[in-house]
N, C-alpha and C positions, 0 to 999 in steps of 0.2 A: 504493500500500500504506500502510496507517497505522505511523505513526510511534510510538517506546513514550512519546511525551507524548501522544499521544491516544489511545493503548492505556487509560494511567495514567487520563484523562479519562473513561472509559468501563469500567470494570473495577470489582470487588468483590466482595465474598461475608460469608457470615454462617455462624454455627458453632452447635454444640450448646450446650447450658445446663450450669452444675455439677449434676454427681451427687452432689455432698454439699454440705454446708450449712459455709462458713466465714464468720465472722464477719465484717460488713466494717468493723466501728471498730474494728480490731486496732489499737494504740498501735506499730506496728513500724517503721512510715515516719517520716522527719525530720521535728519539728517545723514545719519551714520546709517544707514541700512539697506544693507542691498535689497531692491526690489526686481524680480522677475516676472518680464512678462507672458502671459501667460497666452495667443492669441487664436482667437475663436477659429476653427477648422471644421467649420458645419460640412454637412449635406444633409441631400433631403431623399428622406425614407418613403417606402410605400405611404399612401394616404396622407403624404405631405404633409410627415414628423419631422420637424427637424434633429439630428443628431451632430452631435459636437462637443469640443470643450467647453467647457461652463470658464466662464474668466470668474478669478477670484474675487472678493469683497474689493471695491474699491478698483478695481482692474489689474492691479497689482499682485504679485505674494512678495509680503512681505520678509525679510531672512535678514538673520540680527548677529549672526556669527561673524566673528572679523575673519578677513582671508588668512589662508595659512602667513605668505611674507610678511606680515603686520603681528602677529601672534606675540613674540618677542617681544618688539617695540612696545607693544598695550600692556604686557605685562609686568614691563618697567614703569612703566605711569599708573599701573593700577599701585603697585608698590611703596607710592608716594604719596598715594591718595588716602581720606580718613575713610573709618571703615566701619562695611554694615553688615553682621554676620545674619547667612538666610538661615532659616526653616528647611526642614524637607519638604514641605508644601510647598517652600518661596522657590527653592529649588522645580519644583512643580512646575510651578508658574511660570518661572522664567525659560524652564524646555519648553511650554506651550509656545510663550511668548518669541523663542527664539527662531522658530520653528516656521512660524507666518499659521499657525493655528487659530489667531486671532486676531488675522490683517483687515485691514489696517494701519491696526495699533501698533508705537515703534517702542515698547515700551511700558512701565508701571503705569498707569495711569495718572495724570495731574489732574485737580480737583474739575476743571471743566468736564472732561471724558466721564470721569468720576460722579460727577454731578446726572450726564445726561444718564449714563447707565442706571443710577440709582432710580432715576425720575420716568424714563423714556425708554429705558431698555434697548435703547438706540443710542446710535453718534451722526452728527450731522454733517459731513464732509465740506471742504471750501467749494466745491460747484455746485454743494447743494441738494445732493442727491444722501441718501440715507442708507446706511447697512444696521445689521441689530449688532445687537450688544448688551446681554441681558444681567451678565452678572461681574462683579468689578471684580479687575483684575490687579489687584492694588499692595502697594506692602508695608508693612508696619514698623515702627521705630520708635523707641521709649524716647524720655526728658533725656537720660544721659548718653545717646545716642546722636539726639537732636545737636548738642551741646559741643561734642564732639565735633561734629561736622562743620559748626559755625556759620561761617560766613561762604565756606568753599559751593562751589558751583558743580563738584564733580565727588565724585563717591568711589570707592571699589567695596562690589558685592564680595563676602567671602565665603567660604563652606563652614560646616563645624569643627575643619582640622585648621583653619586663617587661610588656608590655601583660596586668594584671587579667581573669581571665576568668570565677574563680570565689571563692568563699567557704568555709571549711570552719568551721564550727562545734562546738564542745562537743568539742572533739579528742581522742584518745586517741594515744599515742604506744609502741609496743611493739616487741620485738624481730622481726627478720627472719630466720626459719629458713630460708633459701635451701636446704639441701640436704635438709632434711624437707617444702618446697615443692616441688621440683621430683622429688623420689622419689616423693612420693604423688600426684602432680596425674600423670606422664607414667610411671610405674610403673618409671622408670630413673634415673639418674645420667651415664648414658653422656656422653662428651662429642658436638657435634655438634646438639645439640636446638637446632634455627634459631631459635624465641620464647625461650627460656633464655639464648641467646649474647645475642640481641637485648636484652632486658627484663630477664633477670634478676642473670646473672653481675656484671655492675660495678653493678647496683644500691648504693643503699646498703641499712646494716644494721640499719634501724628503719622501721615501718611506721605509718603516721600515718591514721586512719581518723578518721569524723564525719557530721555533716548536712550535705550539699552545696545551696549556693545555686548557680545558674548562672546568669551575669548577663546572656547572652543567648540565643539560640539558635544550634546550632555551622552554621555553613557552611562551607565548604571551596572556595566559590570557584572550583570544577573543569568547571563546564559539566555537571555532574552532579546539584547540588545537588536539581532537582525530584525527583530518582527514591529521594531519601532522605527518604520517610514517615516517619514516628515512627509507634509504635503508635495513638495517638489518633487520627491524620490515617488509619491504616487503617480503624481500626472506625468511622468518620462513615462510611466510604467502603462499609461492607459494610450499612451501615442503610440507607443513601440508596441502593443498588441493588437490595437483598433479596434476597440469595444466601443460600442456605441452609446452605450447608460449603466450609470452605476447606480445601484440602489444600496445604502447604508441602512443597516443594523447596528442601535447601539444597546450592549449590554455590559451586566456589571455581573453574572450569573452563569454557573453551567446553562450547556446547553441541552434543552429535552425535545424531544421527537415534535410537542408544539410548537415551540420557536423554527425546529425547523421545516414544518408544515407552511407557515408564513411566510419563510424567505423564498422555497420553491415556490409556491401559488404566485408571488410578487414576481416572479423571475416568467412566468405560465403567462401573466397578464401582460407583460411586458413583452413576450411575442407577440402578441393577440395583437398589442398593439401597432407592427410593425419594427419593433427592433430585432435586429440579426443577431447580438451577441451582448446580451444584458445581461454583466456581471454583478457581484453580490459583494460589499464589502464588509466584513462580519469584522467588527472594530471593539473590543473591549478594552472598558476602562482602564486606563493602567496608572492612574495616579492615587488618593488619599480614597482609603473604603474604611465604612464601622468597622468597628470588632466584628461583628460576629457575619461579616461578609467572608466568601472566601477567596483565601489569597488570590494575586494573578497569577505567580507560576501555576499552583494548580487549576486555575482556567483554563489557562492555556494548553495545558497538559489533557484535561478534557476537551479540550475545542479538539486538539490533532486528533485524539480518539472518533471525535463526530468525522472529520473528515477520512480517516483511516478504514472506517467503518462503511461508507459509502454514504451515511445520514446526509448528507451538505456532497456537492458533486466538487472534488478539486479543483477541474479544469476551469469552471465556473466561480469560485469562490479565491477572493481575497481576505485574508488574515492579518491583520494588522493592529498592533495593538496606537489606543488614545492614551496621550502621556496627562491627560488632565486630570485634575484630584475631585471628587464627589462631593458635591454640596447636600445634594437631597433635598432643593427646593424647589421640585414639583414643577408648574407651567411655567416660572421664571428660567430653571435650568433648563429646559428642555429646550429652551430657544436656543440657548451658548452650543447645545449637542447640536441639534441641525446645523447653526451658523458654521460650527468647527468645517463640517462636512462638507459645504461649499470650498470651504479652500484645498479643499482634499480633493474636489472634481465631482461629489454627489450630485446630480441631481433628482434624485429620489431618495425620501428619508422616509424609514417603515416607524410608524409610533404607536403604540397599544394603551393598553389599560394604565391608567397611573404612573402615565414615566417621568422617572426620576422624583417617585413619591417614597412616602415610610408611613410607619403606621406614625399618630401624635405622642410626642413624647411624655404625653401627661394621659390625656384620657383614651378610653378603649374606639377606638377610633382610626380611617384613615387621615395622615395630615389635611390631604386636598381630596376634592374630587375628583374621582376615576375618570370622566370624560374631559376633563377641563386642558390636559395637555395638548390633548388634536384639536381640542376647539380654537387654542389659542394659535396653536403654529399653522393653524390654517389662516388666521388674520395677525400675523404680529409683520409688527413693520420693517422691513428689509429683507425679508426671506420671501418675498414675492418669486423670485426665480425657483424658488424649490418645489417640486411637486410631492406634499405629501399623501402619503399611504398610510390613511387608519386601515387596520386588520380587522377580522370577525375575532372573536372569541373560540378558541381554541381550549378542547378538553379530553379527556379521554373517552371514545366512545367505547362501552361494552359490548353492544352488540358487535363489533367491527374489529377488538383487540385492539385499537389503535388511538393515537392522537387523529383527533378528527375536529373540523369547524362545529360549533354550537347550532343545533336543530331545536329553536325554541317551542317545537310541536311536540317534541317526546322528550321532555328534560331528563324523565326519568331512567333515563339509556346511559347520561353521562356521569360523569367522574370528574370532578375539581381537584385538583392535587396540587394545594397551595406549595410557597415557597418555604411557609414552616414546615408544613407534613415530607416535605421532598427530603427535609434537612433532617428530619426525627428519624424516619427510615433508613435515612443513610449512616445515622448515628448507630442504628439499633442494627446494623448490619442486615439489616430485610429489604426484600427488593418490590420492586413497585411492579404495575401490571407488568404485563409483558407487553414491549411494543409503547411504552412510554417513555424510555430514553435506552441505546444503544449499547449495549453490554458493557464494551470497555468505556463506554464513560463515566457510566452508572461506578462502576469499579473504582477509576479515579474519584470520584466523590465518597466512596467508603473507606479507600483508603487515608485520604485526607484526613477525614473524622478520627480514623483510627489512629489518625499520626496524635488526636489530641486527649487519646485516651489519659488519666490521671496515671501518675505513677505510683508508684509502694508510699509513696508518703502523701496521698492524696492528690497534691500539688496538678495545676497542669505545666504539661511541657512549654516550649519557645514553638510558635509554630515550623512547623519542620518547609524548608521548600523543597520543590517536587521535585 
């Protein structure tokens, strides 16, 4: 069976062209940052589809990494500059950021961007035209940090060993409304918001935005790194194989025989509609997840199992992991998920029941409402060019052995096997029907569980990676 390094080797796709006309010298990106263009190469399909690349946000992708010759040079002036040690989240951040995941933007946010995101969930470009931008991308800095810095115009980002990693230029330093951020970004204050306790709560109380240099490209060192593309490294990928539409899938979860019911049907429809070779780009999260999410290695180590297995067809499917960290704030995030996706070359995003929701951190309840994410990303502002895909509801049908679409005329045929009960069984080493997720993946998910069995002295272990 192939392996997802030689899925990766052999996969891509190609997307529609802009419906409208944005400028592409918009002055919006960091001075310092290469931008790449990216330029439409339609044609016209049966029943007069167009197919092509999709240009990114802004017309541009944006990319924040300094070239190799300069590498040196920056990291003697990073050397001399006062310093701001990141987060692994900030770390996050700034591979998204580095990346053009979030072009545009050449950088942390300064309080205007800051401002629209929080209010507008949008940014308003200099010609005028509009892309989203639903959730800030911002980084935090205490009084003695501030202090530090003084009067300087320039910063160097550093890791948790001092080691230099980035540049911030032309800085801006503003205040941290922590609880006007996290009331409007997650629509609550409740206590219990897992990225809030994480990220935001001991933050400090001032917000330092600017031009990001990145002084090299982020690795992680994880036995993972091939399967984290950057936008660029996708679209060379979707030219060089001429696919005509990509449809994006994003999850934070194994994958079960439902999910992949959805992505085939989405792929069924997409001939229907005149595309030749509409690929699938199955993108999991790989930045900040709760506790009791499971890890990405073993995701990922189940995802190759769906496609080793046959679940998800290889030749068809791209695997590629999202370097962004998880908010869990429901129809506000779920805009950032699509938006990513556009600079990736999507133009089809699949979105289902409550994405990127949790249950309420207080009462027995979900945060949001189940329908509220498709409703939003069908009208949120900027993502006009994306064509979304709400799904049916998917469950396990008994009559049939199988994951099957929801037949509201005979409920009583189906099987709901929520995300708790998938994780109890897997804990209890029991297996689910047959035909509701594909042996060896089913397996990586018990052996996960079993990696976090207690030991002789109760305790749990460190989570083991896969």
């Amino acid at each position: 069976m192939a392996s997802m390094a030689a899925v990766l080797s052999k996969t891509a796709f190609l997307s529609q062209p802009l419906t409208k006309s944005i400028n592409p010298d918009f002055p919006f990106a960091a001075a310092t940052a290469a931008s790449v263009s990216f330029p439409s190469k339609s044609r016209t399909l049966r029943g007069g589809i167009r197919a092509g690349l999709i240009a990114p946000d802004g017309g541009k992708l944006v990319e924040l990494v300094v070239e190799e010759p300069r590498r040196r040079e920056k990291k003697h002036e990073a050397a001399e500059l006062p310093r701001v040690e990141l987060t692994a989240i900030d770390l996050q951040w700034m591979h998204v950021l580095s990346e053009g995941w979030a072009s545009p933007l050449g950088g942390f946010m300064r309080e205007s961007e800051f401002l629209q995101t929080l209010h507008f969930n949008s940014l308003r470009l200099d010609d005028g035209s509009v892309v989203n931008m639903s959730v800030p991308i911002v980084l935090a800095i205490d009084d003695e940090q501030k202090a530090r810095i003084g009067e300087s115009k320039r910063v160097a980002l550093v890791d948790s060993d001092g080691n230099p990693v980035a540049i911030l230029s032309d800085i801006e330093i503003y205040k941290h409304p922590k609880e006007e951020r996290i009331a409007r970004t997650w629509g609550t204050t409740a206590p219990g918001l897992p990225y809030v306790e994480e990220a935001i709560t001991n933050a400090g109380n001032w917000l330092i935005g600017g031009d990001l240099e990145v002084l090299e490209p982020v690795k992680y060192n994880d036995g993972l790194d091939r399967f984290r593309l950057s936008p660029a490294e996708l679209r060379k990928e979707l030219e060089k194989r001429d696919a005509d539409a990509v449809f994006a899938f994003q999850l934070r979860n194994p994958v079960h025989n439902g999910h992949a019911l959805l992505m085939t049907d989405t792929r069924r429809r997409l001939l229907e509609m005149g595309y030749k070779n509409p690929i699938l780009l199955l993108h999991p999260l790989g930045g900040y997840t709760k506790a009791d999410d499971v890890p990405l290695s073993w995701r990922m180590k189940q995802h190759e199992k769906v496609l080793e297995d046959g679940v998800l067809d290889p030749e068809t499917t791209v695997v590629s992991i999202f370097p962004s960290p998880m908010h869990y704030a429901g129809p506000t995030e779920v805009q950032w998920h699509a938006k990513a996706r556009i600079n990736a070359g999507a133009n089809f995003y699949i979105v289902g029941r409550d994405p990127a929701g949790m249950g309420h951190p207080v009462e027995k309840r979900d945060l949001y409402d189940a329908d509220h994410g498709k409703k939003v990303l069908s009208m949120a502002p900027g993502l006009e060019r994306l064509n979304i895909l709400p799904f049916r509801v998917a469950a396990y049908d008994k009559t049939q052995g199988k994951m099957a679409f929801f037949d509201p005329s005979r409920p009583q045929d189906f099987l709901f096997i929520s995300g708790t009960k998938m994780r109890t069984l897997a804990k209890n080493k029991e297996n689910p029907p047959d035909g509701f997720m594909c042996p060896g993946g089913w397996q990586v998910l018990v052996d996960y569980y079993d990696s976090l069995t207690p030991a002789g002295n109760g305790r749990l272990p460190e989570v083991v990676t896969a």
